[in-house]
C-alpha positions in Angstrom: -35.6 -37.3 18.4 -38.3 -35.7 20.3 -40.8 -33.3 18.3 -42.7 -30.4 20.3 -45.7 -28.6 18.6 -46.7 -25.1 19.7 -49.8 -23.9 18.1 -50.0 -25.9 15.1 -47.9 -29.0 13.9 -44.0 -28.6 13.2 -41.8 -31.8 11.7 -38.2 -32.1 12.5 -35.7 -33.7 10.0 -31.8 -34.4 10.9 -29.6 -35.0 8.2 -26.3 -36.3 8.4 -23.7 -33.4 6.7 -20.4 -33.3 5.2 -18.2 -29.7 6.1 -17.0 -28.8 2.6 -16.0 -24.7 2.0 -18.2 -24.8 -1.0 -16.2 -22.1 -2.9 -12.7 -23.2 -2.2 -13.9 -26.8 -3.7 -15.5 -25.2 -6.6 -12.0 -23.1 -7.3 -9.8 -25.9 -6.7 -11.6 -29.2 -8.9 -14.3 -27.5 -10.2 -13.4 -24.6 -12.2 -11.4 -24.7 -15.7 -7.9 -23.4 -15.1 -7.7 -21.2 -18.4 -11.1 -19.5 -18.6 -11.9 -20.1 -14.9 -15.5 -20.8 -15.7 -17.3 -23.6 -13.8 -17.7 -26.6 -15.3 -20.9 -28.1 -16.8 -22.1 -30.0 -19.7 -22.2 -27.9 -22.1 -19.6 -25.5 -23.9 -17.6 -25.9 -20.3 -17.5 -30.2 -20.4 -14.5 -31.2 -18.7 -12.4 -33.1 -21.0 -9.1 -35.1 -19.6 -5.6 -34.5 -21.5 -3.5 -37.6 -22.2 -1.0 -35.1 -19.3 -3.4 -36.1 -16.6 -4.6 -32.1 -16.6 -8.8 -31.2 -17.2 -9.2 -28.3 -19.4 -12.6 -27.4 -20.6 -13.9 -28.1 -23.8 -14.3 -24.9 -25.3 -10.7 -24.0 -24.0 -9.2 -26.6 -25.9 -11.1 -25.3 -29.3 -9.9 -21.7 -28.7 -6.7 -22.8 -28.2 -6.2 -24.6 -31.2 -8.3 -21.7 -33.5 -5.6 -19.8 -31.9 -2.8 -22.0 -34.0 -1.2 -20.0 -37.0 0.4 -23.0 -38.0 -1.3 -26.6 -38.6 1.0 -28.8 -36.7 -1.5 -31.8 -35.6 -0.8 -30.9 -31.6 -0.7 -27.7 -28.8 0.4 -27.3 -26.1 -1.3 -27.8 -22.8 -2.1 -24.6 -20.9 -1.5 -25.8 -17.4 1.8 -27.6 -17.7 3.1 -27.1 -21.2 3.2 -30.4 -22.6 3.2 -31.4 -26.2 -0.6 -32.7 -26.5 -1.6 -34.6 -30.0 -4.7 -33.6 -31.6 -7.3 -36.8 -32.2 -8.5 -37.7 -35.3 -11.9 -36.6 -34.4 -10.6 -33.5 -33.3 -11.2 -31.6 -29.7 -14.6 -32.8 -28.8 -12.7 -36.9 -29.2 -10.8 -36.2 -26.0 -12.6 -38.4 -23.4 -14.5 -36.6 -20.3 -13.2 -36.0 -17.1 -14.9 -38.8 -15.1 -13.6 -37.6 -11.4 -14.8 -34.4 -12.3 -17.9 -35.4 -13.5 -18.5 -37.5 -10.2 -17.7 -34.5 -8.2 -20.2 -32.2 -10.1 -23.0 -34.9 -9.3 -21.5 -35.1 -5.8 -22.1 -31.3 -5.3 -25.3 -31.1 -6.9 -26.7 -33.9 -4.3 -25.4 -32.1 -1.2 -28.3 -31.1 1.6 -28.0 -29.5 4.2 -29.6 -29.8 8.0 -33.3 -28.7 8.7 -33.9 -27.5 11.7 -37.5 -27.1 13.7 -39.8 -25.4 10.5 -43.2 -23.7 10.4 -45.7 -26.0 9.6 -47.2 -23.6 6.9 -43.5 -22.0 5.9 -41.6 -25.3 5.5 -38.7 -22.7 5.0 -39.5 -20.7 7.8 -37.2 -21.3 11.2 -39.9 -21.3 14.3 -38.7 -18.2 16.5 -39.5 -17.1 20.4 -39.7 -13.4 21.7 -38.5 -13.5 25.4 -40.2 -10.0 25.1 -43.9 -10.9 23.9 -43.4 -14.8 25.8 -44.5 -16.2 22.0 -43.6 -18.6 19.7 -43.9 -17.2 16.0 -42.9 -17.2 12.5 -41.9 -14.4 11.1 -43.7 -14.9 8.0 -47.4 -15.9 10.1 -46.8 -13.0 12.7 -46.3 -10.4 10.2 -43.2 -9.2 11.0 -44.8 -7.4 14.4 -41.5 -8.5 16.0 -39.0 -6.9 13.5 -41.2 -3.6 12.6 -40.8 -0.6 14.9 -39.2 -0.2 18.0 -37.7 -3.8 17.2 -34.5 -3.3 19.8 -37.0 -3.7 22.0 -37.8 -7.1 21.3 -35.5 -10.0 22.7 -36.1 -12.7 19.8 -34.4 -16.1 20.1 -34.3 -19.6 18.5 -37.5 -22.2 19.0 -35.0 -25.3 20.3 -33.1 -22.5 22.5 -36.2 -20.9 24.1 -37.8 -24.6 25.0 -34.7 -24.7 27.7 -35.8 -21.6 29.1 -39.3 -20.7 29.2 -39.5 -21.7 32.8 -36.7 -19.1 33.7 -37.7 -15.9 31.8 -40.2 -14.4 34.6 -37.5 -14.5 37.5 -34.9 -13.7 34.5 -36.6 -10.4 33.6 -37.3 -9.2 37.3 -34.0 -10.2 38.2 -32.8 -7.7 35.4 -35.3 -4.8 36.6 -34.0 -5.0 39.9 -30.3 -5.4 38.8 -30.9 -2.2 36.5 -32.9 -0.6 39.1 -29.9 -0.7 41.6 -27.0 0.0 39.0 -29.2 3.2 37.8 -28.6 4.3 41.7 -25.2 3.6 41.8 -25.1 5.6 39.1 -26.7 8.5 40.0 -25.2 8.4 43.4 -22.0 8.0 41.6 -22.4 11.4 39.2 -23.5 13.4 42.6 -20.3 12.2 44.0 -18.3 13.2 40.7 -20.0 16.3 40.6 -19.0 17.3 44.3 -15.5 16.4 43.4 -15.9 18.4 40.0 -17.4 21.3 42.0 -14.3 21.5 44.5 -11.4 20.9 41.5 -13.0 23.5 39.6 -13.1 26.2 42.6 -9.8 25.6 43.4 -8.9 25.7 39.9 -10.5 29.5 39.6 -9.3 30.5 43.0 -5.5 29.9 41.6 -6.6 31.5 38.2 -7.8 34.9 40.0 -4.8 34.6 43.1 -2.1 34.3 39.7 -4.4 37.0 38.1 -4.3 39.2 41.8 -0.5 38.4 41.4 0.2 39.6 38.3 -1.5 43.3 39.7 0.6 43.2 42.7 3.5 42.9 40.6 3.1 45.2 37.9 2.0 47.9 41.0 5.0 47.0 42.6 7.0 47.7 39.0 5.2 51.2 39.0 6.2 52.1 42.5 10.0 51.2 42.5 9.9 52.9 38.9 8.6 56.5 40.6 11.5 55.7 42.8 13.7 55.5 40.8 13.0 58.5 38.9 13.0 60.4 42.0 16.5 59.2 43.1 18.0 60.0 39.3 16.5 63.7 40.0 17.5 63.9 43.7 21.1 63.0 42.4 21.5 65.5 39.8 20.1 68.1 42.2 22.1 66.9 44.9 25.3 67.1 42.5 24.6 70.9 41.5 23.9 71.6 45.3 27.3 70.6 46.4 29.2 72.1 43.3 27.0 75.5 45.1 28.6 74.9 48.2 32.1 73.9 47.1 32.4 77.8 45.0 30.8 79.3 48.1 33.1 77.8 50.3 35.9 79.0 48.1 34.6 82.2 47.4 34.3 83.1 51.3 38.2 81.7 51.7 39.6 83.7 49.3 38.0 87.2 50.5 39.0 86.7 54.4 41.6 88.9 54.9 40.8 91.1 52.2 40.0 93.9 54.9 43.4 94.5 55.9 44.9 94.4 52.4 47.2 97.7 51.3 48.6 96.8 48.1 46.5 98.0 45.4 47.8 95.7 42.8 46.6 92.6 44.3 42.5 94.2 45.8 42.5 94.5 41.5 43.5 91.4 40.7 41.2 89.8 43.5 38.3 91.9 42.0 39.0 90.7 38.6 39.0 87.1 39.6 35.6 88.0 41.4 33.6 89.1 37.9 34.6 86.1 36.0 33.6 84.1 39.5 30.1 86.2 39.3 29.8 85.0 35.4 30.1 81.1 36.3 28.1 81.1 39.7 24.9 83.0 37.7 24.7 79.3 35.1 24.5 77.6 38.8 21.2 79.8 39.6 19.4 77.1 37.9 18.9 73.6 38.5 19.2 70.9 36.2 16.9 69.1 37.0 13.2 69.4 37.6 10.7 67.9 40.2 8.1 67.0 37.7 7.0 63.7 38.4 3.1 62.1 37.8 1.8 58.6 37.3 -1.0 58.5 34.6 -3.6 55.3 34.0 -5.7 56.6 31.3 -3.3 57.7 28.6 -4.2 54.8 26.6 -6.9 51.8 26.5 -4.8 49.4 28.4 -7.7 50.5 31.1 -10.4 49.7 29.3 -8.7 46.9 27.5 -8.2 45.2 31.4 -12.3 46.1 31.9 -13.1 44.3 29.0 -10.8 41.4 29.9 -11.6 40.5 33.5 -15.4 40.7 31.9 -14.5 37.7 29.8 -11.6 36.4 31.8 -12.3 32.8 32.8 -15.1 31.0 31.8 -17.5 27.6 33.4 -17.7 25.3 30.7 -20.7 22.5 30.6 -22.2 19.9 28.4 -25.1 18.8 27.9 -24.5 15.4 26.0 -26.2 12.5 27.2 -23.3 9.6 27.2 -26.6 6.7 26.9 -28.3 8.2 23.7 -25.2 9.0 22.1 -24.2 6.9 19.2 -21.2 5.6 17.4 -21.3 4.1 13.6 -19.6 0.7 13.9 -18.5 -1.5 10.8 -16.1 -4.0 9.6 -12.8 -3.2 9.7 -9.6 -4.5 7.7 -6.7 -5.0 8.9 -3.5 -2.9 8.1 -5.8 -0.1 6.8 -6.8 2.8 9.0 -10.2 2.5 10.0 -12.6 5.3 11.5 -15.5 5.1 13.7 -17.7 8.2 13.8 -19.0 9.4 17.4 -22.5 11.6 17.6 -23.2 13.2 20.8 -27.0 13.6 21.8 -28.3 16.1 24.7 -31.1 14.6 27.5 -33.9 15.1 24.5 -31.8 13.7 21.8 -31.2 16.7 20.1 -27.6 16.7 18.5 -25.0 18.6 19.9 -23.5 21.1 17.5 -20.5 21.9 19.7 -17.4 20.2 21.0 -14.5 19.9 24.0 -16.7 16.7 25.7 -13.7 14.6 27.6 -14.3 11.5 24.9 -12.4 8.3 25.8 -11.9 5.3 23.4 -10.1 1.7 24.6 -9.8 -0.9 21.8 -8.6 -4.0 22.9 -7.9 -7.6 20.8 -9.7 -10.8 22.4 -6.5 -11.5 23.8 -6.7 -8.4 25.7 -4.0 -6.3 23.8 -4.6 -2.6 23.5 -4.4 -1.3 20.3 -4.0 2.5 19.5 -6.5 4.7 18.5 -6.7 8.6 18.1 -9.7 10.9 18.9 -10.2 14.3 16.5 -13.2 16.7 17.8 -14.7 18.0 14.7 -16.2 20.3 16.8 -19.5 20.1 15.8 -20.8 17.4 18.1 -19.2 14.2 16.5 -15.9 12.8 17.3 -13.8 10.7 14.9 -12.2 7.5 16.3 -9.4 6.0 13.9 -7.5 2.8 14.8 -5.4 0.2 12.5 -5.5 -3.5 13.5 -2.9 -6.0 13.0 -4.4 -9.2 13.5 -7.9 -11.1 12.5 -10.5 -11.5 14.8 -12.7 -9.6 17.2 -12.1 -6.6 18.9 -13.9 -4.8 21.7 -14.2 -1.2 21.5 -15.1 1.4 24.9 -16.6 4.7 24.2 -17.3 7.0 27.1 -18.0 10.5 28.0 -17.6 11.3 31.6 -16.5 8.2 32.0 -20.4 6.6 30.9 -20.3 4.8 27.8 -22.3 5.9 25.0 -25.3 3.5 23.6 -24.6 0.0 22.9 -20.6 0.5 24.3 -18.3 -2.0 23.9 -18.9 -2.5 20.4 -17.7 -5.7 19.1 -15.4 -4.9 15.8 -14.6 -7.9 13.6 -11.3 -7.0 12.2 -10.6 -9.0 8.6 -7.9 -9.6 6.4 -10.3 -9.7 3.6 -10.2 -6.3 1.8 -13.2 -5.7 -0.5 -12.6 -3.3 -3.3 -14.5 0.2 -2.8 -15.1 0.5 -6.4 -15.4 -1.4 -9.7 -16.5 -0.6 -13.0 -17.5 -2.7 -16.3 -18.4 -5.7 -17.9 -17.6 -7.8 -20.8 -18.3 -6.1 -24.3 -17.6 -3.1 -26.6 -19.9 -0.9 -25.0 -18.8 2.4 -23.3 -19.0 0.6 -19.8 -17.4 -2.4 -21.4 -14.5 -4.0 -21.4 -13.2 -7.2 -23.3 -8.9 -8.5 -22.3 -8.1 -5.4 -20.0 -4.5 -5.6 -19.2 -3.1 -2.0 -18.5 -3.4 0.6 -16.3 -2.2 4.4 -15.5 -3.4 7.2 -13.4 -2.6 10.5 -13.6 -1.8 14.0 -11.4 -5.7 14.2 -10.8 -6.2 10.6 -10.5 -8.0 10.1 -13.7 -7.8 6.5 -14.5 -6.5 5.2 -17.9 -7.4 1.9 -18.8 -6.0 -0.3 -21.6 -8.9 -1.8 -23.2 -6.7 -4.1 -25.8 -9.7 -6.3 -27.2 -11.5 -3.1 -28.4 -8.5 -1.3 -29.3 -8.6 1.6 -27.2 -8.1 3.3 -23.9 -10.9 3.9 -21.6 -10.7 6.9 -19.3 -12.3 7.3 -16.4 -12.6 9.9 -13.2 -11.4 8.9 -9.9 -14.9 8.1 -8.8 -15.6 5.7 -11.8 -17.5 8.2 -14.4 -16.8 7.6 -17.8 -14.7 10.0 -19.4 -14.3 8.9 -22.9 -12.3 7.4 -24.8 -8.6 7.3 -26.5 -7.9 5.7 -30.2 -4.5 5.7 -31.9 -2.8 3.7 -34.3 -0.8 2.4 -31.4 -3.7 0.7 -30.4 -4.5 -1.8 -33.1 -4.9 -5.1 -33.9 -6.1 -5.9 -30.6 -2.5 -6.3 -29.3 -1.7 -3.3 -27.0 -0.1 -5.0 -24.0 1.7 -1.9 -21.8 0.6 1.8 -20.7 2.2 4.3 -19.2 2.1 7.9 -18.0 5.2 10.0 -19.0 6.6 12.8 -16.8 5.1 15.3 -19.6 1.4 13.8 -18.9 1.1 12.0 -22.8 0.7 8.1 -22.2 3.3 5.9 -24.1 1.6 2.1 -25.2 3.6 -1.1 -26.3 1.9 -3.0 -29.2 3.3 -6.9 -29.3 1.7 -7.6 -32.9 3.7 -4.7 -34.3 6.1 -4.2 -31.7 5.9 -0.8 -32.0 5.9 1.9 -29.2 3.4 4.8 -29.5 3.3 7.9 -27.7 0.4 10.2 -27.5 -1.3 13.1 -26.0 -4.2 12.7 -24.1 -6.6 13.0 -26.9 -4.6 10.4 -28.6 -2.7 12.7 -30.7 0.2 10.7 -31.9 3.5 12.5 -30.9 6.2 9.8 -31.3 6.5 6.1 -32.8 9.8 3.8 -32.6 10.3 0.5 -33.0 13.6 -1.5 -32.5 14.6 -5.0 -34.5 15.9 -6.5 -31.5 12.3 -6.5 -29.9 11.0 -9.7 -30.1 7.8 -9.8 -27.9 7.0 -6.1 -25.9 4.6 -6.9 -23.4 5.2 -4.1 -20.8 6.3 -0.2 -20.7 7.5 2.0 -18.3 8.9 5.6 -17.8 11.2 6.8 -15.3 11.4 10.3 -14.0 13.8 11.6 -17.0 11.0 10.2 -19.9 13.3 7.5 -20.4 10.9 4.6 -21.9 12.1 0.8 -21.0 10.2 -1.9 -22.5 9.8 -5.1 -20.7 10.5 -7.8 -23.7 9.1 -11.5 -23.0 10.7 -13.2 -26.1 13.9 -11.4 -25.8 14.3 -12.3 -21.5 15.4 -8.5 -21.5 14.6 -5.1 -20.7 15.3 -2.5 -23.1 15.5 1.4 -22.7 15.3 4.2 -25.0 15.3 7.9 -24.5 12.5 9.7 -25.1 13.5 9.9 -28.7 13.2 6.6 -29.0 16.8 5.7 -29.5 18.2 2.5 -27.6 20.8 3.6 -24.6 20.5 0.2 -22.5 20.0 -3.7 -22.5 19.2 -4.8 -18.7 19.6 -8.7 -17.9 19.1 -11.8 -19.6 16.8 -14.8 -20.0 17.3 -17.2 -16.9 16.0 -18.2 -13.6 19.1 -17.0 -11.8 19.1 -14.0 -9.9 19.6 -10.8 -12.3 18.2 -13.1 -15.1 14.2 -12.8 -16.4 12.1 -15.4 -17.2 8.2 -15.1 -18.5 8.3 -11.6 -17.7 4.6 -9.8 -17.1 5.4 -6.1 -16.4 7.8 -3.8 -15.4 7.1 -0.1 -13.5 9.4 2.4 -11.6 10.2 2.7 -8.3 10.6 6.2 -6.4 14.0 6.5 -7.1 13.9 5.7 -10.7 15.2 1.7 -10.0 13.3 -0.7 -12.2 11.0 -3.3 -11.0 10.4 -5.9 -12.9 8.2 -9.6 -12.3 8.3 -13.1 -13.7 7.6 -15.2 -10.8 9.3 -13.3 -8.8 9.7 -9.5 -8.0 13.9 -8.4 -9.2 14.7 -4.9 -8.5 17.2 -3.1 -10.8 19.4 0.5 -10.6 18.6 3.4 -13.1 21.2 1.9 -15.1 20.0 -1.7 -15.3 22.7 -2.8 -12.1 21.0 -5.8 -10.4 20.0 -4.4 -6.9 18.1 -7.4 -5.2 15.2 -9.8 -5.4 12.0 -9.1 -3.4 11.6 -12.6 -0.9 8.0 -14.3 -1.1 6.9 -14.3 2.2 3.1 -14.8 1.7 1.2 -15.3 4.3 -1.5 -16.9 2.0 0.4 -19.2 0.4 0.0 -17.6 -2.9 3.2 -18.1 -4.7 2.8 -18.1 -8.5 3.1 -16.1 -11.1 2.8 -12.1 -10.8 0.9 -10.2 -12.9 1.7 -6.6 -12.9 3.5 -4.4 -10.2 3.4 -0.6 -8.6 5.3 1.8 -6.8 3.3 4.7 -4.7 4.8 8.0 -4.0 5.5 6.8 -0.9 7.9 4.1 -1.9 5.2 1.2 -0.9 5.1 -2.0 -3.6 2.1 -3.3 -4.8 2.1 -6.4 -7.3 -0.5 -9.0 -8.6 -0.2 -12.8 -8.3 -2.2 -15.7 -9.3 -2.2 -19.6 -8.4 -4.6 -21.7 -9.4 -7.4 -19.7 -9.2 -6.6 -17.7 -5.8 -5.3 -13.8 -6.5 -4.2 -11.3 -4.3 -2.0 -8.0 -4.3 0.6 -8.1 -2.4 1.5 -4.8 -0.4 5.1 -4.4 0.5 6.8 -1.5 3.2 9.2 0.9 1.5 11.9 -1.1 3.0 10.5 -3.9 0.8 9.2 -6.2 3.6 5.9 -8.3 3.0 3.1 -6.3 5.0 -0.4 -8.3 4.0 -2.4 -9.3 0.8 -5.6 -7.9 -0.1 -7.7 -11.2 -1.5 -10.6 -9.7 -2.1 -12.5 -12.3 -1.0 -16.5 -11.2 -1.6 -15.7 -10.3 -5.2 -12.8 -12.3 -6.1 -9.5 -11.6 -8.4 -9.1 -13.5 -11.7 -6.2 -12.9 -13.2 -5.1 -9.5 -12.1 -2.9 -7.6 -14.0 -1.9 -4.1 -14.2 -2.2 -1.8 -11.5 -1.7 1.8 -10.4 -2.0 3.8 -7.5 -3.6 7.0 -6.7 -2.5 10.1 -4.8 -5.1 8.8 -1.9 -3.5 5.3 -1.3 -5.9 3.8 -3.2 -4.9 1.2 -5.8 -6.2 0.4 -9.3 -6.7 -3.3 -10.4 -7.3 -4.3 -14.0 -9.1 -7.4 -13.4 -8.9 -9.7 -16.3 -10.5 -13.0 -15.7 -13.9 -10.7 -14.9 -13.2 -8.2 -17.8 -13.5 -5.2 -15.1 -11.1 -3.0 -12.5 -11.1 -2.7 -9.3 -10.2 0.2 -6.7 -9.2 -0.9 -2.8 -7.5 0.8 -0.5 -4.4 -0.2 1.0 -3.4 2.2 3.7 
């Protein structure tokens, strides 16, 4: 191979490389199965079982320890077999050879070198297109990474040797393409603006012509109303005129003749007829109705009120925000969770905007070209909040614009993972107060307070949402190191399981003791739940059963029976409530159960990574959603199902991972809590 130097010497060494995922190999041959601790040797010498299985050395002396009874053999902790003790004892079983090879294997791995510094062999030789220099970053000072570094194009040595002779017609090439797309653009806006300035016209002309409308109609409501007042008077008037003229007209009948009339009798009876005629026409001298009519604008502040409104009717609204100085914070985002990517508008200067209403428009799109959905909020204060959920690995490019100009550094590349990374843990091995040793149990309750079962050191640590240490709970529930189950009761105490004594404790949240019962049919408790009427069922390994007991404690139900068949437990490792009150409980599989211990259906394993072993604990959110541990050789995940109890993803954790996972609970934020056993801690993620 060919070796260039640029001021100073450089050496160049290619080494032939073997593509091994270095922790994948490490979980899979070179970590003990029971402690999951690498092997070395030392305490962790990989010693070979006469059942073909490698189990670490200081396994196999805890597990016999572990023996109450002296019976020259145990049982191997991967398969089960019947292993015979040597005479020597543990440390006689013969080492692991393969494993041994493959430790030495690992250790004598290199990797590829690639064009060096000749003073930093560990420094990679650099070019800045920008400054037309070759440099390490350690000799130069970092002068290409301090300030104003976004303005430095910095590429690899063996890329930059390629192109050196390009870069001057490269870079003017670029000014002049800028140079004309920056006219297209501003030729573009004055367009838009033109366009802008004529839709909004005609949009205020229609506004005022509607507004001029509305006037012309409630003046034309006035006028017909004064008519119509008018014609109701006219008629009455009209009415009593005729009635005038119809007594006149009668009057004037009746008295022709009355000249030439003789008989006495009858002029008298004419004249009487006359005054009660005189007593009716005087109630006709007045009219009924009056003439009064006047149209008033000022009788109340609707006058005023219309001033004061056609001052503020209608408004030109304008921006300032720069589209090109704007930003957008960008990160990672999961897949299946709702992710959010926060928008802050900048004016000409880069002042921030502290107002909303700017037309923001966001297109996400997979590297396959699929749109997926995303929602804009204006928090009306300048930012604007982009949430999205992706489906599928991989990249994904993101648009941002404002008036149709994308914001700084749109598209933005989003790399979209499976792998879900918790957003909290908390402890270590120990007996501290941030300590944990053999977690195992977990409950939260109304005010998402975490309660964690600390069984090695006999007691319950409790903890705020946020991971600050509370305190924490003792009780006599709690000892002999052998607390196995925890949970919260519908009257907020927290009922534990104890296999040593097989007793089942309830308390108060200062541990106050308020109930103890134990049954003789228990056998080995290792799990509790509590359903919405405080009915406590106990999730009993040795028996292959569930039991429940009021909250008095007295039995009222057995539910199944040992067995692989479906409706039947085996190996059972918790049990929890769903939102209905239906039981849940897991072996190697997930079995769902009625109230009343009816066998309703078994969960299907549909794993997408391959995960199939044993679970470790389960959950049910308010929601109805399913959450449950499982482990196989060495590779946890929690498994989220759909209410409708379809597989939806697994959160692996892969950048702090799982060992051993067992209980879990969820919060009132769809967050989930993971008592991580294997690394003595928990874990929060969030899972929608």
């Amino acid at each position: 191979m060919s070796v260039v130097n640029v001021g100073g010497s450089m050496t160049s060494t290619l080494v032939e490389t073997v593509s091994i995922n270095y922790e994948d190999f490490n979980d899979s041959f070179l970590t003990c199965g029971t402690c999951l601790c690498m092997y070395d040797n030392q305490e962790h010498t990989p010693k070979l079982l006469p059942c073909s299985h490698t189990v670490c050395k200081n396994c196999l002396f805890r597990i016999c320890e572990a023996q109450t009874l002296d019976t020259g053999t145990f049982r191997c902790p991967i398969c089960r077999e019947t292993i015979p003790i040597p005479r020597g004892g543990v440390g006689s079983f013969p080492p692991s050879f393969i494993v041994n090879q493959l430790l030495d294997l690992m250790a004598s791995q290199r990797r590829d070198v690639i064009p060096k510094c000749s003073v930093h062999n560990e420094q990679e030789l650099l070019f800045c297109e920008t400054c037309d220099k070759v440099f390490c970053n350690v000799c130069s000072g970092g002068e290409h990474n301090g300030r104003g570094a976004s303005e430095h194009t910095v590429i690899p040595f063996s890329i930059a040797i390629k192109r050196m002779s390009e870069i001057l017609l490269y870079k003017a090439s670029l000014c002049i393409k800028n140079l004309n797309s920056a006219s297209d653009n501003v030729n573009d806006e004055l367009r838009k603006l033109e366009y802008n300035v004529e839709k909004t016209l005609d949009t205020a002309n229609r506004s005022f012509e509607e507004l001029i409308s509305m006037m012309q109609n409630r003046r034309h409501d006035v006028l017909q109303r004064i008519r119509k007042v008018r014609d109701e008077k006219r008629k009455g008037l009209m009415e009593q005129l005729n009635m005038i003229q119809a007594e006149k007209t009668k009057v004037q009948s009746e008295c022709n003749g009355l000249q030439y009339q003789v008989e006495v009798r009858n002029i008298t009876k004419k004249i009487s007829d006359l005054n009660e005629k005189l007593d009716s026409t005087s109630t006709l001298g007045e009219p009924r109705e009056n003439a009064f009519i006047k149209y008033e604008y000022k009788h109340n502040t609707a006058l005023k009120d219309i001033v004061k409104g056609l001052g503020q009717y209608g408004r030109i609204k304008i921006s300032t925000t720069f589209p090109a100085l704007s930003t957008a914070k960008v990160g990672k985002s999961v897949t299946h969770i709702k992710n959010t990517v926060l928008v802050n508008t900048v004016d000409l200067h880069g002042s921030p905007r502290t107002t909303g209403g700017d037309p923001v428009v966001s297109i996400l799109k997979t590297e396959q070209g699929q749109n997926v959905e995303t929602k804009i909020k204006d928090n009306e204060d300048g930012t604007y909040a982009i949430t999205f959920t992706t489906t599928t690995a991989g990249r994904h490019k993101l648009v941002v614009s404002i008036f149709d100009r994308p914001i700084k550094e749109s598209p933005f590349l989003i790399e979209s993972s499976t792998h879900n990374n918790p957003v909290l843990k908390y402890g270590t091995r120990g007996s501290g107060s941030c300590h944990f040793t053999q977690p195992v149990g977990v409950c939260v309750d109304k005010e998402n307070n975490i309660y964690v079962l600390d069984t090695g050191n006999s007691r319950i640590k409790v903890l705020k949402e946020d991971g600050t240490l509370i305190g924490h709970v003792n009780s006599v529930g709690l000892q002999n190191q052998s607390g196995t189950g925890i949970a919260m009761t519908p009257r907020d105490t927290i009922v534990v399981v104890n296999w040593r004594t097989k007793f089942i404790t309830e308390m108060n949240l200062d541990g106050e003791m308020v109930n103890k019962f134990t049954s003789p049919e228990l056998v080995e408790p290792i799990d509790v739940a509590v359903n919405s009427a405080g009915e406590i069922i106990i999730a009993d390994n040795g028996a292959g059963r569930l039991f429940m007991f009021d909250s008095e404690g007295r039995m009222i139900n057995k539910i199944a029976s040992k067995g692989d068949k479906q409706g039947q437990l085996k190996l059972i490792t918790s049990v929890t409530i769903g939102k209905h009150d239906e039981i849940l409980v897991t072996d190697h599989r997930i079995q769902i159960f009625n109230k009343t211990g009816k066998f309703l259906q078994e969960i299907v394993n549909e794993s997408k990574t391959k995960v199939k072993g044993q679970y470790g604990g389960v959950t049910v959110d308010s929601s109805g959603y399913i959450l449950a541990t499982q482990s196989e050789k060495g590779k946890s995940v929690i498994q989220v199902f759909s209410p409708n109890r379809k597989l939806l993803f697994a959160i692996d954790s892969i950048d702090d991972k799982l060992r051993r996972p067992s209980g879990l609970a969820c919060t009132s934020d769809h967050h989930v809590v993971v008592v991580d056993l294997g690394n003595d801690c928990i874990k929060k993620f969030r899972y929608r």
